[in-house]
C-alpha positions, 0 to 999 in steps of 0.5 A: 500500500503506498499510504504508509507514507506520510504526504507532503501535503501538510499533516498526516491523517490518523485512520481508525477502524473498529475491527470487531465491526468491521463486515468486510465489505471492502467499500473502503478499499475500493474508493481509498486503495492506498489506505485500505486493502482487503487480505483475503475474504474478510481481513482488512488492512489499513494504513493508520498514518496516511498521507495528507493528499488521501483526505478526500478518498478517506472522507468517502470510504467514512461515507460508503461504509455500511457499518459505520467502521471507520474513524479520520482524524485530519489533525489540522483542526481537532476536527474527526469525520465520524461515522453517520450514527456516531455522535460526539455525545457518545450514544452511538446514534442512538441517543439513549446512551447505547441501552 
């Protein structure tokens, strides 16, 4: 994968994938491939400290997850593209605090 390299287009962007909810739908992999790639049927790899330059693949492999897996920090403004259900209260989405 040639995301393990930090970009010269300014701060690299830290990627999270919640492993354990993780499907392996490979939409990732698809639309970010030097960040992610799949390693088999199910295995996902993903470069945790990727360029700067794949800000905007990364923002849509956030968006076309089905299951809401993945976690960007840009490290530029304290700001993180979480997953569509995933809100800063901690409820998940859920809003009742995950009960």
């Amino acid at each position: 994968m040639d995301g393990d390299r930090v970009g010269e287009g300014g701060a690299p962007v830290r990627v999270v994938v919640d492993l354990n909810r993780c499907q392996g739908y490979a939409q990732c992999a698809f639309l970010a491939p030097d960040v992610f790639r799949m390693h088999g049927d199910e295995a996902l790899l993903y470069v945790p400290q990727a360029g700067a330059e794949q800000r905007e693949r990364l923002a849509q492999a956030v968006a076309a997850c089905p299951v809401q897996a993945i976690l960007v920090d840009d490290g530029q403004d304290g700001r993180r593209t979480l997953p569509a259900g995933a809100l800063a209260d901690g409820t998940g989405g859920h809003g009742d605090g995950g009960r």
